[in-house]
N, C-alpha and C positions, 0 to 999 in steps of 0.2 A: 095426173100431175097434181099435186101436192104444195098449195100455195098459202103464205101467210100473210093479209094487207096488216101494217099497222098503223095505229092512228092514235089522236089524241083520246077523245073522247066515243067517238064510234056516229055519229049523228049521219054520217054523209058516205060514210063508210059498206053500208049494206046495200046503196045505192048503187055506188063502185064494184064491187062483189056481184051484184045479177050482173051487170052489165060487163062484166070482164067473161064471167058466165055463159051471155049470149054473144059474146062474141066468138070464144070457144065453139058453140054448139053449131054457129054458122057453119062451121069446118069440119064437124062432127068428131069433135075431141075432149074428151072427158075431161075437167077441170073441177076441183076440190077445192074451194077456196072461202079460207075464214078468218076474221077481222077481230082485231085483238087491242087491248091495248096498251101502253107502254111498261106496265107494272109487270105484265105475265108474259113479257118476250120466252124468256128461255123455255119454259117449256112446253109457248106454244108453238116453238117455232123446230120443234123437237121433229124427225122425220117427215121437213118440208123440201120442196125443190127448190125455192127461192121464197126470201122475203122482200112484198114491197112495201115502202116507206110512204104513205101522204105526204106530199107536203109542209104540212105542218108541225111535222116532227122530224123533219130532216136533220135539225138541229141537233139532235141526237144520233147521226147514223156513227159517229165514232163509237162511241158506248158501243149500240146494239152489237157494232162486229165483232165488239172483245166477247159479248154475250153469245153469240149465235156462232156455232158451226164453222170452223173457216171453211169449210167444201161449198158451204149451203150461199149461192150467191144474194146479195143485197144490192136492189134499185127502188131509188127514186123517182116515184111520178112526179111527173114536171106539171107545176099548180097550173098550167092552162089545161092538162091531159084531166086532170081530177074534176077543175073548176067547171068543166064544162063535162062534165062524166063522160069524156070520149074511151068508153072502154074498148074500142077497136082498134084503139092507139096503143093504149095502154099495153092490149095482147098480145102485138104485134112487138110489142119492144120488148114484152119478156121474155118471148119467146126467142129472139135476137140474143138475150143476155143467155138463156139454157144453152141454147146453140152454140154462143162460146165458151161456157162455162168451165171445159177441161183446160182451157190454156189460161183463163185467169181465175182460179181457185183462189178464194176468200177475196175480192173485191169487189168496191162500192161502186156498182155503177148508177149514172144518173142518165 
């Protein structure tokens, strides 16, 4: 799986990416995931399975979807899921968005 975090600046970001990582590997399921930030969405969000959004830049998730892929789903982590780097949270809810991803193609979930 093929995953894009974006973020403001990247500071807190690498920290969310291991941990989204080991939560993955608890399950023994390969996860690809790297953090970007708001300037180089499009092509780094180029043959991804989903992109997630920080918090911090949520504000922007209209833009990102005209930019990104309608197929390629978009979520927001929810600032206590980040704030607190529960990346078991986080994993579990992307993986919720993949799993519906055929019946809602191009939306933002949060």
């Amino acid at each position: 799986m093929d995953v894009l975090l974006v973020c403001q600046a990247g500071m807190s970001t690498t920290i969310m990416c291991k941990k989204i990582q080991e939560a993955a590997a608890k399950i023994n399921d390969h996860i690809n995931i790297v953090a970007a930030g708001l300037e180089s969405i499009p092509k780094s969000a180029e043959n991804k399975d989903i992109v997630l959004l920080a918090p911090q830049v949520k504000y922007a998730a209209q833009n990102i979807r005209k930019e990104v892929d309608p197929a390629i789903p978009i979520m927001i982590i929810s600032p206590e899921d980040y704030g607190l780097m529960k990346g078991d949270a986080v994993y579990k809810k992307m993986k919720k968005v993949l799993e519906s991803k055929a019946g809602e193609k191009g939306q933002t979930q949060k």
